[in-house]
KEKE-3310 file (N, C-alpha, C; in steps of 0.2 Angstrom, whole numbers, plus 5000, padded with zeros to 4 digits):
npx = (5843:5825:5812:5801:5790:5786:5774:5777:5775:5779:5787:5788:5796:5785:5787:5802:5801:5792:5800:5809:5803:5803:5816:5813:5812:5804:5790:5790:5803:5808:5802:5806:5819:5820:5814:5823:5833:5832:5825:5836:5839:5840:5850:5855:5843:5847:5859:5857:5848:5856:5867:5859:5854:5851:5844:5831:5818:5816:5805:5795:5778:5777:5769:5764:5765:5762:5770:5777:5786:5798:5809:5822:5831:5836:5854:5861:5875:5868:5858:5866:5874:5865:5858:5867:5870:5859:5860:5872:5866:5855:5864:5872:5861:5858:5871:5873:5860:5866:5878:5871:5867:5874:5882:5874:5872:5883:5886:5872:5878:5891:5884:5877:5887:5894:5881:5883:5896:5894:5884:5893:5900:5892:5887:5899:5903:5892:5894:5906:5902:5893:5901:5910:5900:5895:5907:5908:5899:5900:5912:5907:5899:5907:5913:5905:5899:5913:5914:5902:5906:5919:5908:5904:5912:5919:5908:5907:5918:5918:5908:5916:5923:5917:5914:5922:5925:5916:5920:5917:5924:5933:5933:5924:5908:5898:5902:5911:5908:5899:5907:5913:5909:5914:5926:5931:5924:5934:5945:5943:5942:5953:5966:5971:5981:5993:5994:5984:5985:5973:5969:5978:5979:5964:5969:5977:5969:5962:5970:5974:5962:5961:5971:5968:5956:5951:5948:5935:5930:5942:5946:5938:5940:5953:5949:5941:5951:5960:5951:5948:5961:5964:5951:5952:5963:5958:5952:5955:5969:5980:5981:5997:5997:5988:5994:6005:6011:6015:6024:6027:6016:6004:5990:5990:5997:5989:5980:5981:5996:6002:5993:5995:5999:5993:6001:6007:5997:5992:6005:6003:5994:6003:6011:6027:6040:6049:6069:6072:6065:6055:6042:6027:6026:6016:6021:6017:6020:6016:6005:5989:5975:5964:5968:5968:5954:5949:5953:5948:5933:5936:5938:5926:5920:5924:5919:5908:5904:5901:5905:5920:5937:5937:5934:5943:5958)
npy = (5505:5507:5494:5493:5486:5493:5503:5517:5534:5544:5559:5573:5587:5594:5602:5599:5586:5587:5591:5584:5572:5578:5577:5562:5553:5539:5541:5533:5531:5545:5550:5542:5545:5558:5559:5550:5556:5570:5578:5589:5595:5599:5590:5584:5571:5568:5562:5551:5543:5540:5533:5524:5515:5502:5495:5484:5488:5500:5507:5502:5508:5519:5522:5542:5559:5573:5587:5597:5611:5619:5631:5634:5641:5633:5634:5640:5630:5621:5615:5613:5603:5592:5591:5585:5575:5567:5564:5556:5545:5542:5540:5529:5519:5516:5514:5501:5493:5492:5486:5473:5472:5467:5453:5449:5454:5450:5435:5435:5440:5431:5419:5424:5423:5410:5404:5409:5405:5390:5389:5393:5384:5371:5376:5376:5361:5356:5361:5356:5342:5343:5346:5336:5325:5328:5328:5315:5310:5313:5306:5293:5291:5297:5284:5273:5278:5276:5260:5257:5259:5251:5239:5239:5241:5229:5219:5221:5218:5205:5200:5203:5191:5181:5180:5179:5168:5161:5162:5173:5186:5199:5208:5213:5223:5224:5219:5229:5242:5241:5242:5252:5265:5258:5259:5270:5276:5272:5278:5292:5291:5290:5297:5314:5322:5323:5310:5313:5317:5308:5303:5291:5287:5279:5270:5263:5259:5251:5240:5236:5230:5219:5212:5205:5198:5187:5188:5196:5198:5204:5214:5224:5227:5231:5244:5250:5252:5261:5273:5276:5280:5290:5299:5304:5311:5320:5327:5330:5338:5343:5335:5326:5311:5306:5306:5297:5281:5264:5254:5242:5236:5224:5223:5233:5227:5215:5224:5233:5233:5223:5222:5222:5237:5245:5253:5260:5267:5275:5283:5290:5298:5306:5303:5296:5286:5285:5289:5275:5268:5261:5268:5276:5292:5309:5322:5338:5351:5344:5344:5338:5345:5344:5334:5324:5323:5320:5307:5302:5301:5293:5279:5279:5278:5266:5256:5256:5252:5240:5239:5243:5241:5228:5225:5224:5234)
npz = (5896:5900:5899:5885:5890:5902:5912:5911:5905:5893:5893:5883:5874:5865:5852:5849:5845:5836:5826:5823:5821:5806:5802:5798:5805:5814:5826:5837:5842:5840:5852:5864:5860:5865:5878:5884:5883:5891:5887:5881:5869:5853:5848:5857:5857:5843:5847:5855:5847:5836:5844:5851:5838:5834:5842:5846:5850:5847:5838:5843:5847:5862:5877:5875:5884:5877:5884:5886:5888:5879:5876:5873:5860:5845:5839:5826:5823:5828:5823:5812:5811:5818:5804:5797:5804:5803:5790:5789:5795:5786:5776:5779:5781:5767:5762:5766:5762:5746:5747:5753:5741:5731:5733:5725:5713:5706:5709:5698:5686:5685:5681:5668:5662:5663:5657:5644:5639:5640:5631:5617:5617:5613:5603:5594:5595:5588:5576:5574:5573:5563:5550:5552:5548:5536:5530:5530:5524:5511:5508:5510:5495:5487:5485:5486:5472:5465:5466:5460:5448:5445:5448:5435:5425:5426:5423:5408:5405:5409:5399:5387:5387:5388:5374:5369:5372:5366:5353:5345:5335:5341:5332:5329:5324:5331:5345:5349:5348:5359:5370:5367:5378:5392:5390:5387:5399:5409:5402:5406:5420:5426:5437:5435:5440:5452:5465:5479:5498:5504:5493:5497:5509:5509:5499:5505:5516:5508:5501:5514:5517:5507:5510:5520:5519:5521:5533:5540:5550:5560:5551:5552:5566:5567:5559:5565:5577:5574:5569:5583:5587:5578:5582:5597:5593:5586:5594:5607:5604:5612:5619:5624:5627:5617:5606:5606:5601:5609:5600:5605:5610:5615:5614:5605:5592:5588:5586:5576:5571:5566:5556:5538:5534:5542:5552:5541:5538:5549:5549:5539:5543:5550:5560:5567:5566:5584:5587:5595:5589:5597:5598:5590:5586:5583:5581:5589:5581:5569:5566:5556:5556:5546:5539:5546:5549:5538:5537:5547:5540:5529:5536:5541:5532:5526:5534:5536:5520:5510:5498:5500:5494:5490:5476:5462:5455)
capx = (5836:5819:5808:5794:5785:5783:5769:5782:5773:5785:5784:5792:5793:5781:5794:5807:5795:5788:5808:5811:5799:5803:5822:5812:5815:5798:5788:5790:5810:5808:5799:5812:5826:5818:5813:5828:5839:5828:5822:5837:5842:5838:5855:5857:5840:5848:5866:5852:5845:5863:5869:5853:5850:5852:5841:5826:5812:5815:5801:5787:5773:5775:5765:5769:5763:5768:5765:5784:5787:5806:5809:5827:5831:5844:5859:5865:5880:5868:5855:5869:5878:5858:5857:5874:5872:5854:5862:5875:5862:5854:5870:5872:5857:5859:5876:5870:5857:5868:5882:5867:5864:5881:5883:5868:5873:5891:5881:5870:5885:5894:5879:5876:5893:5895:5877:5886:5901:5891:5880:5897:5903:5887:5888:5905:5905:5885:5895:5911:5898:5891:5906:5912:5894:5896:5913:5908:5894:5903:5917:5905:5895:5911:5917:5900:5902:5918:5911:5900:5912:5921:5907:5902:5918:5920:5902:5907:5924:5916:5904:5920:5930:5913:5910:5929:5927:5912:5923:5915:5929:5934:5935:5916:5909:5892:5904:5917:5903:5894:5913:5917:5907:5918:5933:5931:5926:5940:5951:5939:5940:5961:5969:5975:5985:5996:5991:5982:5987:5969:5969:5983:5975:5959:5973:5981:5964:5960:5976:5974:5956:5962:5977:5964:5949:5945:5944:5933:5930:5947:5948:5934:5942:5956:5948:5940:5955:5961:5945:5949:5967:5964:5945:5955:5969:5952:5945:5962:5976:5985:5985:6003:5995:5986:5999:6011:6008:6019:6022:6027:6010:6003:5982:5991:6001:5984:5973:5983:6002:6001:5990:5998:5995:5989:6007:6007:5989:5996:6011:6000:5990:6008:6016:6032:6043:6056:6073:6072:6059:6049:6034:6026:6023:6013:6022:6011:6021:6014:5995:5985:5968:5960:5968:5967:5946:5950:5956:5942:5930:5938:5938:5920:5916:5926:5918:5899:5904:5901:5912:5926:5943:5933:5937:5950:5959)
capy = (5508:5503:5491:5494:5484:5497:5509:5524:5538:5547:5567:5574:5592:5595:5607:5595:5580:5589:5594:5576:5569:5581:5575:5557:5548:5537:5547:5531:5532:5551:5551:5540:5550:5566:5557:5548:5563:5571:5583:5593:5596:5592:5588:5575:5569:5564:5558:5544:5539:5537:5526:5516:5513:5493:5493:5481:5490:5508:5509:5501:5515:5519:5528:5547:5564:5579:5591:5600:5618:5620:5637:5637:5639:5630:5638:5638:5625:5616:5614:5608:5595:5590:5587:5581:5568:5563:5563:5552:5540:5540:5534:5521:5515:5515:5510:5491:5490:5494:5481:5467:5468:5467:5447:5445:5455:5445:5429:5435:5441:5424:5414:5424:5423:5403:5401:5411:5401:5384:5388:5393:5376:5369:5379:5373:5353:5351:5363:5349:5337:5340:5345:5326:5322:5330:5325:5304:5308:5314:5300:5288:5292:5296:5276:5269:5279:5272:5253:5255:5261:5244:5232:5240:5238:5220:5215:5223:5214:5199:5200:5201:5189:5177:5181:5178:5160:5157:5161:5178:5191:5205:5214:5212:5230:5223:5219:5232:5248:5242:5242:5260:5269:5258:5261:5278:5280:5271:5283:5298:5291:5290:5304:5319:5324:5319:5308:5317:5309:5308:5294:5287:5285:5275:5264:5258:5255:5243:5235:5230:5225:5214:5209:5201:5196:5180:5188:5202:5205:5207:5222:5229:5230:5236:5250:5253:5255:5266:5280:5279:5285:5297:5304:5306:5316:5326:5329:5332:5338:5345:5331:5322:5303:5301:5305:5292:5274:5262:5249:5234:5236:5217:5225:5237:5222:5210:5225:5234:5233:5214:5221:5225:5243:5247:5258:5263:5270:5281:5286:5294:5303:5310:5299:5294:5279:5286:5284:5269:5261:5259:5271:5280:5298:5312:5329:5344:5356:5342:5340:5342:5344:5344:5329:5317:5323:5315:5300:5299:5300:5286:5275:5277:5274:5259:5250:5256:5251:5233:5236:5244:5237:5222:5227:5226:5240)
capz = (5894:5902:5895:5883:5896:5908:5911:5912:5902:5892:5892:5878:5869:5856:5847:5848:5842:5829:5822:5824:5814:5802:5800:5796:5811:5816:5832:5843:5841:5843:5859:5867:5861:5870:5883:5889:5883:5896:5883:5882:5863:5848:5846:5862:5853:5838:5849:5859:5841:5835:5850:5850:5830:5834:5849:5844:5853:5848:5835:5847:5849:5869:5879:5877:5884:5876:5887:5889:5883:5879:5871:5871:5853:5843:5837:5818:5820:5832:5818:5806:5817:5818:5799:5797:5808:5801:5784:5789:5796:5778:5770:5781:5778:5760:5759:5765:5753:5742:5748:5751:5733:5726:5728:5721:5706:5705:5706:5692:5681:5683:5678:5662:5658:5662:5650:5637:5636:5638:5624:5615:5616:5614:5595:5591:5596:5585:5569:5570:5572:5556:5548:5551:5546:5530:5524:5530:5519:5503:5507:5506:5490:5482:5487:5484:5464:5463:5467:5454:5442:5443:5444:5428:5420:5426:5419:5402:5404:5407:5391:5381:5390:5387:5369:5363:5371:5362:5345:5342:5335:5344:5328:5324:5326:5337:5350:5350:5350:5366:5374:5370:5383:5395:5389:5389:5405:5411:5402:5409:5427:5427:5440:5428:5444:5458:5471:5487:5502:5505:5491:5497:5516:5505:5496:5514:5518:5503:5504:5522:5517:5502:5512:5526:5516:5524:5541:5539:5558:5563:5547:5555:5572:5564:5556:5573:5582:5570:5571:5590:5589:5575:5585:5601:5594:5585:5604:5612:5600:5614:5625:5621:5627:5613:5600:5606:5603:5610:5597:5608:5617:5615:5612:5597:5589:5590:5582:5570:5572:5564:5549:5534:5531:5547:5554:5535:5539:5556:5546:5535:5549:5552:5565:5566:5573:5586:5588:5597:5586:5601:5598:5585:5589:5581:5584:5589:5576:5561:5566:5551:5556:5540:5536:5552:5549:5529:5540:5550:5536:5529:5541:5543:5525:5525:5541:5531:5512:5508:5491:5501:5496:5489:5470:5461:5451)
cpx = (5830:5816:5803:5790:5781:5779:5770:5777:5779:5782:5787:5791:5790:5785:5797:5805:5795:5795:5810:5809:5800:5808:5818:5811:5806:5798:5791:5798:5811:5805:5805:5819:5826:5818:5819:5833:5837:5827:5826:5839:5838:5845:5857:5850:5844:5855:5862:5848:5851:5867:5862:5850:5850:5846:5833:5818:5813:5811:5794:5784:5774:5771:5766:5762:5767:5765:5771:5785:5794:5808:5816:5830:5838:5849:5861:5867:5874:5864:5860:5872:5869:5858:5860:5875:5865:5857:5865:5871:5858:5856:5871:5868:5856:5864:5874:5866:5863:5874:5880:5867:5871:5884:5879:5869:5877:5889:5876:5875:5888:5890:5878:5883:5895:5887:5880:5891:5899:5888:5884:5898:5900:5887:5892:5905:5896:5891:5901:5909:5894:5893:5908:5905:5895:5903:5914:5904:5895:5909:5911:5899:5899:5915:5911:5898:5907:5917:5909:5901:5913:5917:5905:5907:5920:5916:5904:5914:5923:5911:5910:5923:5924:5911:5917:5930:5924:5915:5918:5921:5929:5934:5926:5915:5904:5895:5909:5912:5900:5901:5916:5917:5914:5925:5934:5930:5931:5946:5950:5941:5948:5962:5972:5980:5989:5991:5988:5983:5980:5968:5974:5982:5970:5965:5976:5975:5960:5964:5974:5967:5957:5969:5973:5957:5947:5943:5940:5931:5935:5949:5944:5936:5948:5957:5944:5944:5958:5959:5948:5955:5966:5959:5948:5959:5964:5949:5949:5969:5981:5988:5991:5999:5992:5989:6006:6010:6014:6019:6022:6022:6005:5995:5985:5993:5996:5981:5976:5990:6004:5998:5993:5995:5991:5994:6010:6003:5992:6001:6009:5996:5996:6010:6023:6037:6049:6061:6074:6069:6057:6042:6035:6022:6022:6019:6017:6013:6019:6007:5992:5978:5964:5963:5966:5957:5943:5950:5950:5935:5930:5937:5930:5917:5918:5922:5912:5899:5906:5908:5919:5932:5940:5934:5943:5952:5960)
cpy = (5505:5500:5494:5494:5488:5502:5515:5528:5542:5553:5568:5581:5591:5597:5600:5590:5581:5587:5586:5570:5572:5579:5566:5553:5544:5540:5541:5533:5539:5554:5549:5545:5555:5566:5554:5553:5570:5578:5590:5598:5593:5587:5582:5571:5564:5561:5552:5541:5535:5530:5522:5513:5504:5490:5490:5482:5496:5510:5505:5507:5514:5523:5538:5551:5567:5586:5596:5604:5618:5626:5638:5636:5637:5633:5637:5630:5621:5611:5609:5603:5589:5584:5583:5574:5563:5560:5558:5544:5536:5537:5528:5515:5513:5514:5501:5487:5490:5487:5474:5467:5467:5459:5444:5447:5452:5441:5428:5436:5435:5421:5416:5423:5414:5404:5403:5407:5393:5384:5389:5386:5372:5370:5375:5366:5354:5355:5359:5343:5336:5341:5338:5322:5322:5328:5316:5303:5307:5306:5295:5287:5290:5286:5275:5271:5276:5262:5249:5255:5255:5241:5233:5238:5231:5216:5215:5218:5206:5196:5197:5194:5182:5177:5178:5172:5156:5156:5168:5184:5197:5212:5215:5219:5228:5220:5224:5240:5246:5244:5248:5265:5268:5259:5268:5281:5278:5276:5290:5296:5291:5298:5307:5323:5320:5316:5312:5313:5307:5301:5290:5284:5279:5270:5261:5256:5249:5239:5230:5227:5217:5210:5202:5200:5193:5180:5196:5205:5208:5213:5226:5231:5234:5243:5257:5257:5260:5272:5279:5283:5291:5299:5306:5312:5323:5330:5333:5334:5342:5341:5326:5315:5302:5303:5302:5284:5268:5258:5241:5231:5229:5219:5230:5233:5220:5214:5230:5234:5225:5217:5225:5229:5247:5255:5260:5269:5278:5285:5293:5302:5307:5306:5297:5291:5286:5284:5279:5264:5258:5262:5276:5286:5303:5320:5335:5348:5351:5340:5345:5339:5339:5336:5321:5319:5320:5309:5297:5297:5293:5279:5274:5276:5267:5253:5248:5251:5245:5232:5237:5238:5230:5221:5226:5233:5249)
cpz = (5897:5896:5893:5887:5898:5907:5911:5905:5900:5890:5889:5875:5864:5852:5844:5843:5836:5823:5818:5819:5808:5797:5799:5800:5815:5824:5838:5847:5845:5850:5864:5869:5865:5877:5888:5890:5887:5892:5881:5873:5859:5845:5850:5859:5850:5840:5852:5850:5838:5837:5853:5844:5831:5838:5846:5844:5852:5843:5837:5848:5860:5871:5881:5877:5882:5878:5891:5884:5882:5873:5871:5865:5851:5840:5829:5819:5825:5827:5812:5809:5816:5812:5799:5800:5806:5794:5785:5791:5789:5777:5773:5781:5771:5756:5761:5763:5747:5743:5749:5745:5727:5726:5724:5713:5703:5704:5698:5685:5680:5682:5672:5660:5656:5654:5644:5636:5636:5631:5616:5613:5612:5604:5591:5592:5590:5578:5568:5569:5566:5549:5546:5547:5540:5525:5528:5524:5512:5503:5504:5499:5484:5483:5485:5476:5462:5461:5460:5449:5439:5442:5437:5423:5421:5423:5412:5401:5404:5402:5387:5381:5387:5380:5365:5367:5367:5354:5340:5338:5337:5337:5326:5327:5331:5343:5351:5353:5358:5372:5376:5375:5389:5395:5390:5396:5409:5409:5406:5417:5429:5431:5434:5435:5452:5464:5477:5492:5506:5502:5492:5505:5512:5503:5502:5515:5515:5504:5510:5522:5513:5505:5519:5526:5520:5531:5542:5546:5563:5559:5549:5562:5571:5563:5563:5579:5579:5571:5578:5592:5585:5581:5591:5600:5591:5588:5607:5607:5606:5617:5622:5620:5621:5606:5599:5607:5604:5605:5598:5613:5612:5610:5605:5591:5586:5587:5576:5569:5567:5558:5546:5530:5535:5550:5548:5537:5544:5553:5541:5538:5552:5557:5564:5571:5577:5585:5589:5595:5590:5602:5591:5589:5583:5585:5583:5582:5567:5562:5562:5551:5552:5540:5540:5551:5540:5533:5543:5544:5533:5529:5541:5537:5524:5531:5539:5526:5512:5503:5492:5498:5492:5482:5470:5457:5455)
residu = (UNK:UNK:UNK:UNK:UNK:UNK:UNK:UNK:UNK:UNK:UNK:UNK:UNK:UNK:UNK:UNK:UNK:UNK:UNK:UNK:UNK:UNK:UNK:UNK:UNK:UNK:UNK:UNK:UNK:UNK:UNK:UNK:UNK:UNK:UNK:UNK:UNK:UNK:UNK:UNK:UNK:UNK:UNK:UNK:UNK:UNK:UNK:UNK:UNK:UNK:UNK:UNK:UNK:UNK:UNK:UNK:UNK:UNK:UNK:UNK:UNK:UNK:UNK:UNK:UNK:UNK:UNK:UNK:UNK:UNK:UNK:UNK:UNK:UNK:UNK:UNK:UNK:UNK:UNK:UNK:UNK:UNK:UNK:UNK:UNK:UNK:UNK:UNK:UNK:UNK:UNK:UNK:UNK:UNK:UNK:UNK:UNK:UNK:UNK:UNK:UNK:UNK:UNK:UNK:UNK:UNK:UNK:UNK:UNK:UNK:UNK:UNK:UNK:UNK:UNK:UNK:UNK:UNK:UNK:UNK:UNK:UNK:UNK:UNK:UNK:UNK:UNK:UNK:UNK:UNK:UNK:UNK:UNK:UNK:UNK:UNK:UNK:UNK:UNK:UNK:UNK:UNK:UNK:UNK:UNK:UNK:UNK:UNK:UNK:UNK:UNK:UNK:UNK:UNK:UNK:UNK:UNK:UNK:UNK:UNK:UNK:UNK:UNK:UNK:UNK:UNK:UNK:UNK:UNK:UNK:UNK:UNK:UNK:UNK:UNK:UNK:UNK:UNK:UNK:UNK:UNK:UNK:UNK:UNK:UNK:UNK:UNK:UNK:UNK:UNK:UNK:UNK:UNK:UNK:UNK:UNK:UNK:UNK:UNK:UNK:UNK:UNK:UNK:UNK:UNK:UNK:UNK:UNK:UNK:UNK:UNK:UNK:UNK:UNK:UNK:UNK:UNK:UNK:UNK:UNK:UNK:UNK:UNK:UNK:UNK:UNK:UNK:UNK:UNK:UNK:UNK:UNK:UNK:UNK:UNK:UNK:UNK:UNK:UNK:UNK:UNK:UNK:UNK:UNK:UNK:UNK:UNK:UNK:UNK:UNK:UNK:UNK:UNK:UNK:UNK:UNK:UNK:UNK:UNK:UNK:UNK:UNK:UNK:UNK:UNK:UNK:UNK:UNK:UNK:UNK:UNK:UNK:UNK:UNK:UNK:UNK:UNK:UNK:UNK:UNK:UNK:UNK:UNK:UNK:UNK:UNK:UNK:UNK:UNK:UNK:UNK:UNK:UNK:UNK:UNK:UNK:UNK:UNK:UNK:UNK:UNK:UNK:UNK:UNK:UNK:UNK:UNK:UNK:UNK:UNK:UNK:UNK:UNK)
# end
């Protein structure tokens, strides 16, 4: 095809031109087609727009005369071959808008879908975070109630214990009436029902408190090591690794393996020695949530609570 460049004047039906325009087609474009297609149809026309829609210069204005009469008229089918072939031009233009915007759409769709399932997560890990918040909080409330239970009955116990060496009688009434409250709530505060193994988790962890009084920073790593095996299997219950603990492992011996009431403690969290009595393993079909997030409470009241374990009774 000649260059734009040139000062070629292009002569072109008017009819045709007009038609041309008419079917949509910008006049510079419609010129050319006329013009190359040496003005004979409107249908060779629209075959030179066809086979040059790519061409980068076919919508520069060039210089046209229209000064060409062309009276022979177009035929039915030739008119519709005409449209049909404008029409498919359309489509093809408006199917690749159409297929530009479809990764665009895809990319949107996958980003609201990720935020939705972040903000999911985001939900669930702050409502077990204050789940755990909530049942550390009530452990330790119910333990720092308990504390004060005792010291109250050991104070009133040492009244008596100081009053019947100075030679006062236990039967006088002005010592026995200050005593009844305690007495009674002693009997008041006794279980009326089986052990939960909730309290039975709390009694290993006094024991091994009372068992290792005089080294109280090795029960506190103890108790630490502990919360990490439980919190792990609270994070990952499916991952096997952290529901098998070897027991010949030198750092498990060193931080609870050695304390008495530590592989009680785990046993309770469901664990259990293998045949070989070389590991304690947790099986996935006995993992009790509820209770390993009792365990962890526990744990974190014990590591808080000054009075922990530290009483007797």
């Amino acid at each position: 095809m000649p260059s734009d460049h040139e000062t070629t004047v292009l002569e072109v039906d008017k009819k045709l031109l007009k038609e041309l325009e008419g079917f949509g087609f910008p006049l510079a474009r419609a010129a050319r087609a006329l013009h190359y297609s040496g003005n004979a149809s409107l249908g060779d026309a629209i075959n030179w727009i066809v086979d040059h829609e790519n061409d980068a210069e076919d919508d520069e204005m060039p210089l046209i005369a229209v000064n060409i009469e062309i009276e022979s008229p177009q035929p039915d089918h030739m008119m519709e071959e005409v449209e049909k072939k404008a029409q498919e031009k359309r489509d093809r233009a408006h199917q690749r808008k159409e297929e530009e915007k479809k990764p665009e759409s895809n990319s949107e769709k996958q980003r609201i879908h990720a935020g939705k399932e972040l903000l999911e997560a985001k939900l669930t890990a702050a409502e077990n975070e204050r789940q755990r918040f909530l049942a550390t909080r009530k452990a330790e409330k119910e333990e720092v109630k308990r504390a004060r239970q005792k010291i109250r009955q050991k104070i009133e116990a040492d009244k008596v214990e100081r009053r019947r060496q100075l030679g006062f009688s236990s039967e006088n009434p002005v010592t026995l009436n200050p005593s009844k409250p305690i007495v009674q709530d002693k009997m008041t505060s006794l279980p009326v029902m089986t052990i939960t193994k909730a309290e039975k988790m709390r009694e290993c962890l006094r024991s091994l408190r009372r068992n290792h009084k005089e080294d109280d920073a090795r029960v506190k790593r103890a108790f630490q090591t502990l919360l990490i095996y439980v919190g792990n299997i609270v994070k990952n219950p499916n991952e096997e690794k952290y529901r098998k603990i070897r027991l010949g492992n030198p750092l498990f011996q060193d931080r609870v393996g050695s304390m008495k009431g530590g592989i009680e403690f785990l046993e309770l969290c469901g664990f259990e020695k293998t045949e070989g009595g070389d590991f304690l393993h947790l099986p996935s079909d006995k993992l009790d949530m509820e209770g390993l997030n009792a365990a962890g409470s526990l744990l974190r009241s014990a590591m808080t609570n000054p009075f922990f374990g530290l009483l007797g009774g």
